[in-house]
CHARMM internal coordinates of N, CA and C (Angstrom, degrees):
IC EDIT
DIST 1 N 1 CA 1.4453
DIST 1 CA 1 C 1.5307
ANGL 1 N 1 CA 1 C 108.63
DIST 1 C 2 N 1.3802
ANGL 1 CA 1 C 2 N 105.26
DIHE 1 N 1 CA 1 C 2 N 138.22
DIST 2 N 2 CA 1.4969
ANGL 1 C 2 N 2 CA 104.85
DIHE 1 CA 1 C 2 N 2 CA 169.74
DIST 2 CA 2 C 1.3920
ANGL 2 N 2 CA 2 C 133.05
DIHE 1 C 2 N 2 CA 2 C -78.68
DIST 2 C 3 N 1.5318
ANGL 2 CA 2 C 3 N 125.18
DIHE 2 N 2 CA 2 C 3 N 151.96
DIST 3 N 3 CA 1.6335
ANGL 2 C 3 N 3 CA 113.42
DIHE 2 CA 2 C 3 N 3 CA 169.23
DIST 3 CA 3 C 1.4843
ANGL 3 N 3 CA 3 C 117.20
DIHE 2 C 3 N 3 CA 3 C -46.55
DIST 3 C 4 N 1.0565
ANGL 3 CA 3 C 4 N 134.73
DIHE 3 N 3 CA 3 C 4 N -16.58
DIST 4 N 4 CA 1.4279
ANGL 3 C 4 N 4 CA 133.60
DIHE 3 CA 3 C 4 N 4 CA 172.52
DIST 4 CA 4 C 1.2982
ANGL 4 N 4 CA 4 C 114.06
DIHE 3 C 4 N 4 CA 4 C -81.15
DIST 4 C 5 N 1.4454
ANGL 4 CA 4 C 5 N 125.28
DIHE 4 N 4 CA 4 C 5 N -66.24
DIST 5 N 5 CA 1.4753
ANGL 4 C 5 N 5 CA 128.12
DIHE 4 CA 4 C 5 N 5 CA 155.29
DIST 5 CA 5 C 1.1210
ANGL 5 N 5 CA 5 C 107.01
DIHE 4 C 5 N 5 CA 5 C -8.21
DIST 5 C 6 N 1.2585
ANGL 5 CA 5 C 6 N 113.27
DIHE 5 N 5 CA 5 C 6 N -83.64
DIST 6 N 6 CA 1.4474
ANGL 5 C 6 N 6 CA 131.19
DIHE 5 CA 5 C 6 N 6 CA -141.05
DIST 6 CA 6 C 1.8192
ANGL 6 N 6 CA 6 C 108.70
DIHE 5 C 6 N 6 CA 6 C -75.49
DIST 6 C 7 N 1.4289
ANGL 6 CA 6 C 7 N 111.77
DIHE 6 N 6 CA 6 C 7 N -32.73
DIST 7 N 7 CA 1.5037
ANGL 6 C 7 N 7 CA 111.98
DIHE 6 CA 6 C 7 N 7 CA 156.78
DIST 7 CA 7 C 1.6216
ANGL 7 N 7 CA 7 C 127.11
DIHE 6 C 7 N 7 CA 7 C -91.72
DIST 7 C 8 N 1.3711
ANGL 7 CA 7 C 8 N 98.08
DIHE 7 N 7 CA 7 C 8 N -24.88
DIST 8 N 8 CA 1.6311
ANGL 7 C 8 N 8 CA 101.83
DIHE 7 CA 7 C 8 N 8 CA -178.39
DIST 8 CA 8 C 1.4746
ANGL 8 N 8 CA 8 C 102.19
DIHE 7 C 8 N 8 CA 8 C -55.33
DIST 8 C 9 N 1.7246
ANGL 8 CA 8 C 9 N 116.51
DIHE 8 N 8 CA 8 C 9 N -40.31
DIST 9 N 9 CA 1.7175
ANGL 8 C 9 N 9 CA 110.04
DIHE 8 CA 8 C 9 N 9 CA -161.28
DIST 9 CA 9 C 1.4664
ANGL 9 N 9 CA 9 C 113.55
DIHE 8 C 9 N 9 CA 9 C -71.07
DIST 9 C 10 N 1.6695
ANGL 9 CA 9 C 10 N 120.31
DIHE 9 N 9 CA 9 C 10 N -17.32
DIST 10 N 10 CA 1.2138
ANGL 9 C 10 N 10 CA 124.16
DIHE 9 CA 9 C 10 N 10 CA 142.83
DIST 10 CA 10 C 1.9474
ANGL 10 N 10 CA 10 C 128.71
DIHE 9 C 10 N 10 CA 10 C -14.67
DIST 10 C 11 N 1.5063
ANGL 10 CA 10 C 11 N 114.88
DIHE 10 N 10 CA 10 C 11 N 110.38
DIST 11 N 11 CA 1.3234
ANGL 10 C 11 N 11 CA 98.08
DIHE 10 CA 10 C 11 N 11 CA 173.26
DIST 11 CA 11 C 1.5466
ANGL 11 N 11 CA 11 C 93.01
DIHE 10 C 11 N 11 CA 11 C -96.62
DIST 11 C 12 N 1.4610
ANGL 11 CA 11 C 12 N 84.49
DIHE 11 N 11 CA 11 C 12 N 134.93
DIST 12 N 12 CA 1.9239
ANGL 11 C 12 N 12 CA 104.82
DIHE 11 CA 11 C 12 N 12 CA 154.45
DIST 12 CA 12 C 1.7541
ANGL 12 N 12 CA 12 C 77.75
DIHE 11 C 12 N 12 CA 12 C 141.88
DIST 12 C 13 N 1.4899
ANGL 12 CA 12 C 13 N 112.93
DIHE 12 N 12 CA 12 C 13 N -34.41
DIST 13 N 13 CA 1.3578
ANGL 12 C 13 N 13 CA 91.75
DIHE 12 CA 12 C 13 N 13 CA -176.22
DIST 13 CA 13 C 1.6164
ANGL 13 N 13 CA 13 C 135.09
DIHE 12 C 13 N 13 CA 13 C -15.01
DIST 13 C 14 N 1.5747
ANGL 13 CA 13 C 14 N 132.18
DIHE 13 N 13 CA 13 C 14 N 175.07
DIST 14 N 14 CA 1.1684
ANGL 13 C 14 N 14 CA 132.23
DIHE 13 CA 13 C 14 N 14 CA 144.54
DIST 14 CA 14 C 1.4786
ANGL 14 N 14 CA 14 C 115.95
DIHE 13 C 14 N 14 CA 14 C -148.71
DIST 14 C 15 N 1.2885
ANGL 14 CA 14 C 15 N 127.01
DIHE 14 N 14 CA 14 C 15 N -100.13
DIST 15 N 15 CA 1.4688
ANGL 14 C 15 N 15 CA 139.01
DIHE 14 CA 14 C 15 N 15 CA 158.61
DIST 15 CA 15 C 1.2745
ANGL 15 N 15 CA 15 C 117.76
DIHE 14 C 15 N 15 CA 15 C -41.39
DIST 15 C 16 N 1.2316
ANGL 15 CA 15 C 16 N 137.49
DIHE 15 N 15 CA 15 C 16 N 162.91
DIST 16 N 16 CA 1.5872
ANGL 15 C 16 N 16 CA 125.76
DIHE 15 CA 15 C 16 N 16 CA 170.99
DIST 16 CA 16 C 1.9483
ANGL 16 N 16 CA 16 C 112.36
DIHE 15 C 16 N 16 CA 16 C -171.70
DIST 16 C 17 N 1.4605
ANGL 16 CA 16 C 17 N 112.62
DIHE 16 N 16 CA 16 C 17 N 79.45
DIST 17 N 17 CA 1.5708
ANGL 16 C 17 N 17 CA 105.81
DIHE 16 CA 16 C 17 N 17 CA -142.39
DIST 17 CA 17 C 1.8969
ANGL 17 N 17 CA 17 C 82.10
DIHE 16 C 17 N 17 CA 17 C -121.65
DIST 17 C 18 N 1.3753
ANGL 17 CA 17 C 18 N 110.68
DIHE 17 N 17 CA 17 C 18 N 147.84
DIST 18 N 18 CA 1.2178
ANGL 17 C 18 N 18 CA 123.36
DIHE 17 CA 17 C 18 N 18 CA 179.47
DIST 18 CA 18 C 1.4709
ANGL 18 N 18 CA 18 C 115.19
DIHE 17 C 18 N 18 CA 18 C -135.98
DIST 18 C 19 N 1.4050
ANGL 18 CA 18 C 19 N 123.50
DIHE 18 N 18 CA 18 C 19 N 153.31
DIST 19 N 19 CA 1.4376
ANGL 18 C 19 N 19 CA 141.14
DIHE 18 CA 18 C 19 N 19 CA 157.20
DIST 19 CA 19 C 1.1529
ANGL 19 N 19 CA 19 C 134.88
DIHE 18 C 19 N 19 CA 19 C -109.95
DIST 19 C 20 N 0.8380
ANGL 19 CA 19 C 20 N 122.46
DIHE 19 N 19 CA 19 C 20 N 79.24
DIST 20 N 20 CA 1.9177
ANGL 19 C 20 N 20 CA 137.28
DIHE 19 CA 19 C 20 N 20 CA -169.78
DIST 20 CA 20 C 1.6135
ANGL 20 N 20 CA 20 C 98.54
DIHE 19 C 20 N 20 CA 20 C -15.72
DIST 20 C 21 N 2.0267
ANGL 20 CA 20 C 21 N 95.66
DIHE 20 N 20 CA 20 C 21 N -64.57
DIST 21 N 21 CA 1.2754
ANGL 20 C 21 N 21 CA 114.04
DIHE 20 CA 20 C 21 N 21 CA -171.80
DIST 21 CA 21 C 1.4406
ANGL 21 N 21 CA 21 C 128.26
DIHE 20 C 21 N 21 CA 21 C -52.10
DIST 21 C 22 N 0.9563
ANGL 21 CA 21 C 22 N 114.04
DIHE 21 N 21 CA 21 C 22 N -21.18
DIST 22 N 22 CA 1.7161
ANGL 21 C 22 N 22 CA 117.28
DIHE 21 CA 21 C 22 N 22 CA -168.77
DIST 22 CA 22 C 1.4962
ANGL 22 N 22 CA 22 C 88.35
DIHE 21 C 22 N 22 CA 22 C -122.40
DIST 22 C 23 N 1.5207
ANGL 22 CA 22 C 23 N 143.21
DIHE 22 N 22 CA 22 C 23 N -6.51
DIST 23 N 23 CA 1.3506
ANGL 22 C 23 N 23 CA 151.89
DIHE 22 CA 22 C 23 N 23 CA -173.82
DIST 23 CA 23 C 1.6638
ANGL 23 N 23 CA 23 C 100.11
DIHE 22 C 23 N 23 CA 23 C 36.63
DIST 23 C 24 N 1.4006
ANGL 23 CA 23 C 24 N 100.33
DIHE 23 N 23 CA 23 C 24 N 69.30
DIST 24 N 24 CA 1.8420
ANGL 23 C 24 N 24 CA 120.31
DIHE 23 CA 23 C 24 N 24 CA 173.95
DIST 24 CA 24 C 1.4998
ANGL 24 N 24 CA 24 C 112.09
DIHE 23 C 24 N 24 CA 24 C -118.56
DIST 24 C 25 N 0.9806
ANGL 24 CA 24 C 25 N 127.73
DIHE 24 N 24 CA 24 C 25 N 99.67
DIST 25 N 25 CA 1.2701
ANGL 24 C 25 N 25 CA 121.72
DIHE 24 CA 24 C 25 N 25 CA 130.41
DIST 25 CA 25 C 1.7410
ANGL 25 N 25 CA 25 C 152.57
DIHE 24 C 25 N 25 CA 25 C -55.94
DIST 25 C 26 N 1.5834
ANGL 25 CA 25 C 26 N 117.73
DIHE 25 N 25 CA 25 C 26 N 111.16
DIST 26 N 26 CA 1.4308
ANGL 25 C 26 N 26 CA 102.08
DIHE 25 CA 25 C 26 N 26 CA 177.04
DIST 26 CA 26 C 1.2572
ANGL 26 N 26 CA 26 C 98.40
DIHE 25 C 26 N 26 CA 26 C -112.92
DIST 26 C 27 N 2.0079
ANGL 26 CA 26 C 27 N 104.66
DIHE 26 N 26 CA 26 C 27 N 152.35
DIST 27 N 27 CA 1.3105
ANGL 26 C 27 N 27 CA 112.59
DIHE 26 CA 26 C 27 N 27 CA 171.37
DIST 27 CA 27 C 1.2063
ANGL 27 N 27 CA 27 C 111.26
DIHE 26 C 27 N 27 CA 27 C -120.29
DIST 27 C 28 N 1.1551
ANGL 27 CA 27 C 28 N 131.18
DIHE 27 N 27 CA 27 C 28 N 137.32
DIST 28 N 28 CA 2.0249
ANGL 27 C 28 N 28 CA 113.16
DIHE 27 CA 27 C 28 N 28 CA 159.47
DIST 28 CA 28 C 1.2852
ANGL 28 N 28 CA 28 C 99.70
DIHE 27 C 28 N 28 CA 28 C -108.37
DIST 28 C 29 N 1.5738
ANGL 28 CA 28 C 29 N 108.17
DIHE 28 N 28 CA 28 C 29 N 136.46
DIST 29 N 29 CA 0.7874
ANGL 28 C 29 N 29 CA 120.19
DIHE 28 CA 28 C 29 N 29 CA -161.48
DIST 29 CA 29 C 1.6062
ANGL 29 N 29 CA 29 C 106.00
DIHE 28 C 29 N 29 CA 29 C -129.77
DIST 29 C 30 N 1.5602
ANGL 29 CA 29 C 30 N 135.92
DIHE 29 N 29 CA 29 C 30 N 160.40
DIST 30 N 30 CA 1.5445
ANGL 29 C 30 N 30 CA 118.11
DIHE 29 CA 29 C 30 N 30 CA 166.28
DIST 30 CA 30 C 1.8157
ANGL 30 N 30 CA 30 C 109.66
DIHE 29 C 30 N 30 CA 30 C -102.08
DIST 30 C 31 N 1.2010
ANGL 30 CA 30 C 31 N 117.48
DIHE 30 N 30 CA 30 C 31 N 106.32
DIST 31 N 31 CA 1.1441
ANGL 30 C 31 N 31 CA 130.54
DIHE 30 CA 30 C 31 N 31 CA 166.27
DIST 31 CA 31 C 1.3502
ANGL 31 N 31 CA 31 C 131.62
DIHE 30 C 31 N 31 CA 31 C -23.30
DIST 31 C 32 N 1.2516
ANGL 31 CA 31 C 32 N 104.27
DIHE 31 N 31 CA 31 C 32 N -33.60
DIST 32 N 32 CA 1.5297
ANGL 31 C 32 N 32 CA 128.87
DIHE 31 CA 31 C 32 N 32 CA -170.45
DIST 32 CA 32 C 1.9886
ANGL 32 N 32 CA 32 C 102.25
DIHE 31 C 32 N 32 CA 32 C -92.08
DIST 32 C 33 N 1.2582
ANGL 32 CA 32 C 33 N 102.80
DIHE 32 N 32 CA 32 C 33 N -3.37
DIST 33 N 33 CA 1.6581
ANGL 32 C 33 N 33 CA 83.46
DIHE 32 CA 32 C 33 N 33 CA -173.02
DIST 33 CA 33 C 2.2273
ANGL 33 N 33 CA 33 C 85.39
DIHE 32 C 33 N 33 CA 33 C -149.62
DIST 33 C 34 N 0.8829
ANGL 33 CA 33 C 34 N 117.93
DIHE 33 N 33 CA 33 C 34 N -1.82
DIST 34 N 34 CA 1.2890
ANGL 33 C 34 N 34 CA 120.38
DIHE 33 CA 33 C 34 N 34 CA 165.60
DIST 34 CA 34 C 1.5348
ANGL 34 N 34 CA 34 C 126.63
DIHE 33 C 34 N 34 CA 34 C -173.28
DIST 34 C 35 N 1.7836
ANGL 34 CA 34 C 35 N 109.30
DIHE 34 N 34 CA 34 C 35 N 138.11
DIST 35 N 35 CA 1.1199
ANGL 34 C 35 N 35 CA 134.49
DIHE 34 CA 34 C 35 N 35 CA -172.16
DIST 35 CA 35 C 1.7663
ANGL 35 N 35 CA 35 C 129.91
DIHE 34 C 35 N 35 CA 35 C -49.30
DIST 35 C 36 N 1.1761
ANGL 35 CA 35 C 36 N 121.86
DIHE 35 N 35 CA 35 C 36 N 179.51
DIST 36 N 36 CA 1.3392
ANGL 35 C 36 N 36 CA 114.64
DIHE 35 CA 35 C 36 N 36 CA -177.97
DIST 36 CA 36 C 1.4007
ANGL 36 N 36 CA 36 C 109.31
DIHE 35 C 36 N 36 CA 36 C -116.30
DIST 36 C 37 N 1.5088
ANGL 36 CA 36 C 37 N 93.33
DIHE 36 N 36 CA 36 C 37 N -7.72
DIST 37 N 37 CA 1.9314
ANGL 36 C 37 N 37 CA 118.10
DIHE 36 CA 36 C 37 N 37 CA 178.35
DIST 37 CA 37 C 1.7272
ANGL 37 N 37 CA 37 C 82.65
DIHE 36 C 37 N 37 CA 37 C -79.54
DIST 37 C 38 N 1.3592
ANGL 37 CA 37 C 38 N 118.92
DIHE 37 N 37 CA 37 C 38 N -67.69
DIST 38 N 38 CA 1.5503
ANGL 37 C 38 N 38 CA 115.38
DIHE 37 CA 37 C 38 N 38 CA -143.99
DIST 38 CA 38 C 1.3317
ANGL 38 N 38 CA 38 C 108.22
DIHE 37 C 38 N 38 CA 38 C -54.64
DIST 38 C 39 N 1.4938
ANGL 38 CA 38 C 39 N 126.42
DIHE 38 N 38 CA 38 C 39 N -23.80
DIST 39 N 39 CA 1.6316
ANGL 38 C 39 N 39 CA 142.76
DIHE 38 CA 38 C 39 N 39 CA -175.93
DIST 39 CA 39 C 0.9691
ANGL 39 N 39 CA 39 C 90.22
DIHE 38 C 39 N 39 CA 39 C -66.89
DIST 39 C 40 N 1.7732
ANGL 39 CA 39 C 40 N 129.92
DIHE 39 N 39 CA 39 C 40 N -47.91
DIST 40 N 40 CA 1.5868
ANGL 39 C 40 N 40 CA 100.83
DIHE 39 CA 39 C 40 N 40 CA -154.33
DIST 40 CA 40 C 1.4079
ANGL 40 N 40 CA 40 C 107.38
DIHE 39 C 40 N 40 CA 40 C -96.42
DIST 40 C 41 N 1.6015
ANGL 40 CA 40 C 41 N 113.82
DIHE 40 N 40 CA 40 C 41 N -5.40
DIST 41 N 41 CA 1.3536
ANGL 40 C 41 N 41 CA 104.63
DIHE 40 CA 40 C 41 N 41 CA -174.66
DIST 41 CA 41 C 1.3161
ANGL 41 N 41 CA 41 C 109.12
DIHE 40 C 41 N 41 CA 41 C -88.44
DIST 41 C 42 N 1.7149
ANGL 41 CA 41 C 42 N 130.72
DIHE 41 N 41 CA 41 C 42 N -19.24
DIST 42 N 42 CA 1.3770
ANGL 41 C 42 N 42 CA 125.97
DIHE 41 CA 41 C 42 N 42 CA 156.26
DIST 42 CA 42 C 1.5502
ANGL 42 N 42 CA 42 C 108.67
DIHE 41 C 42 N 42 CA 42 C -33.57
DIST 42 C 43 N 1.5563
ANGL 42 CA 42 C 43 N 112.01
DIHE 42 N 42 CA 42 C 43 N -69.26
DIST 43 N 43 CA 1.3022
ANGL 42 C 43 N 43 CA 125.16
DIHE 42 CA 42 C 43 N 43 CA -150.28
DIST 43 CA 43 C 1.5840
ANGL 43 N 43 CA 43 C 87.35
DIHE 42 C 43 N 43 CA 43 C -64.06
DIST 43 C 44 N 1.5690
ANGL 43 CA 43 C 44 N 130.85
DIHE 43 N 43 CA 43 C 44 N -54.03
DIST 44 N 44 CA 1.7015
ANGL 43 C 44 N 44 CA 125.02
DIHE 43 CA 43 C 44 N 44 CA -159.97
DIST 44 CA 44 C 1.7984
ANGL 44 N 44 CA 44 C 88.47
DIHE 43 C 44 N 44 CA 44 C -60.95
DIST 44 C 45 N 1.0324
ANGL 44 CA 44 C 45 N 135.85
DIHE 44 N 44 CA 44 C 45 N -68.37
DIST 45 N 45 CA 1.5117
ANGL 44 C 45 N 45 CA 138.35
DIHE 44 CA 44 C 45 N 45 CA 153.13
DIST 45 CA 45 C 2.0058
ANGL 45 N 45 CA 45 C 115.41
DIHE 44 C 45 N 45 CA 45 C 21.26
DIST 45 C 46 N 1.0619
ANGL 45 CA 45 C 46 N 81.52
DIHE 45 N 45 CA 45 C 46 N -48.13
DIST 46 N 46 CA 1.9044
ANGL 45 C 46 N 46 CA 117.43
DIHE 45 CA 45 C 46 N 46 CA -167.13
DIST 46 CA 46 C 1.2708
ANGL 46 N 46 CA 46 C 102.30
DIHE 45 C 46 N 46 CA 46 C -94.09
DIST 46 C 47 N 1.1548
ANGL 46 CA 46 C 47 N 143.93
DIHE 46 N 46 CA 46 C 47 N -46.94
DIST 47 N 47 CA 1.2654
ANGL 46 C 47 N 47 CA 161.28
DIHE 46 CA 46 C 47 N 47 CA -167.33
DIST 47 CA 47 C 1.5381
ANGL 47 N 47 CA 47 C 112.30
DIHE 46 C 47 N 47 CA 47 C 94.16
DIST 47 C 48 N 0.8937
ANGL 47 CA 47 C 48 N 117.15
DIHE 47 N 47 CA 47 C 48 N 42.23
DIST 48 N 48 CA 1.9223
ANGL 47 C 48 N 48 CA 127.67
DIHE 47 CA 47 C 48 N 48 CA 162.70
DIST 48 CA 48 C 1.5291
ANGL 48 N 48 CA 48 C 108.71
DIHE 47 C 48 N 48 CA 48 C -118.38
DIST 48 C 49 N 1.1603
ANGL 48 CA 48 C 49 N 90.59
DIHE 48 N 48 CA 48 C 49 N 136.45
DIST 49 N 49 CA 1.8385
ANGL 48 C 49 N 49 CA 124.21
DIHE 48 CA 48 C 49 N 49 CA 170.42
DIST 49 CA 49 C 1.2380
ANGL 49 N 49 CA 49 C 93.65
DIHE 48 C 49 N 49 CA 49 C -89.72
DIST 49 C 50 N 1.5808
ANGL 49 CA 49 C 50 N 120.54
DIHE 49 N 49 CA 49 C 50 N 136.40
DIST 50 N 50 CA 1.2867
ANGL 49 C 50 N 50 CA 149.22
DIHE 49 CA 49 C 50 N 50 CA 175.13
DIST 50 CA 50 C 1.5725
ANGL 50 N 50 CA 50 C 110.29
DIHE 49 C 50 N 50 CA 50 C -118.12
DIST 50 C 51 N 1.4009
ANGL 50 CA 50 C 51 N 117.68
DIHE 50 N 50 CA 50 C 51 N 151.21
DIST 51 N 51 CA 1.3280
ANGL 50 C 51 N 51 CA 124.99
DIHE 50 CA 50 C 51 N 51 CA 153.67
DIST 51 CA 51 C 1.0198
ANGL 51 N 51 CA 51 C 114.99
DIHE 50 C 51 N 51 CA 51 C -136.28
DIST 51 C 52 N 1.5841
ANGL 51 CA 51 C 52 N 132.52
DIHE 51 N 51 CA 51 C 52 N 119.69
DIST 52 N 52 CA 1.6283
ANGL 51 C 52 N 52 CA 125.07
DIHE 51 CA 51 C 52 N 52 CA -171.17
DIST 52 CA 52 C 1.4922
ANGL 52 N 52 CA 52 C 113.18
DIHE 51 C 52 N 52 CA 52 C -68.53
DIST 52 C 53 N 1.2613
ANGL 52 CA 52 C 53 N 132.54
DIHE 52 N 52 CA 52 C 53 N 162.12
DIST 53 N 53 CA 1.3711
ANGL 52 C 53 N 53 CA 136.94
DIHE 52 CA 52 C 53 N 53 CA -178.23
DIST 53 CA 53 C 1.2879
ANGL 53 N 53 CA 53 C 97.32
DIHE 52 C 53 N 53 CA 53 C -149.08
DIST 53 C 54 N 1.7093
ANGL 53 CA 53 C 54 N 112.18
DIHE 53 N 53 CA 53 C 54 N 133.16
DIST 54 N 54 CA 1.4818
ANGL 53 C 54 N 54 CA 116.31
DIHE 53 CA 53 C 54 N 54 CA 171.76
DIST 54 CA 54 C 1.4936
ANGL 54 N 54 CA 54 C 124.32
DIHE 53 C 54 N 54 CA 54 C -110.10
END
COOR INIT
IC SEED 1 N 1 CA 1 C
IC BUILD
């Protein structure tokens, strides 16, 4: 499964843009209907380690 898959099927999702090169992920996400835990446990799910950045 891909990083998109695997967070896009997330509701609250929105945006979802990546850089191979700098290995960054951004998400926007709606706060009000999903977590900053649930993002990373998709991605740990996947086998990627996350660290949130605000």
């Amino acid at each position: 499964m891909t990083i998109r898959l695997a967070v896009g099927r997330l509701e609250g999702i929105g945006e979802i843009s990546g850089d191979a090169k700098s290995k960054t992920l951004k998400v926007e996400y709606e706060p009000s209907v999903l977590t900053v835990e649930a993002v990373q446990e998709a991605l740990n799910q996947i086998g990627y380690e996350s660290v949130p950045v605000t």
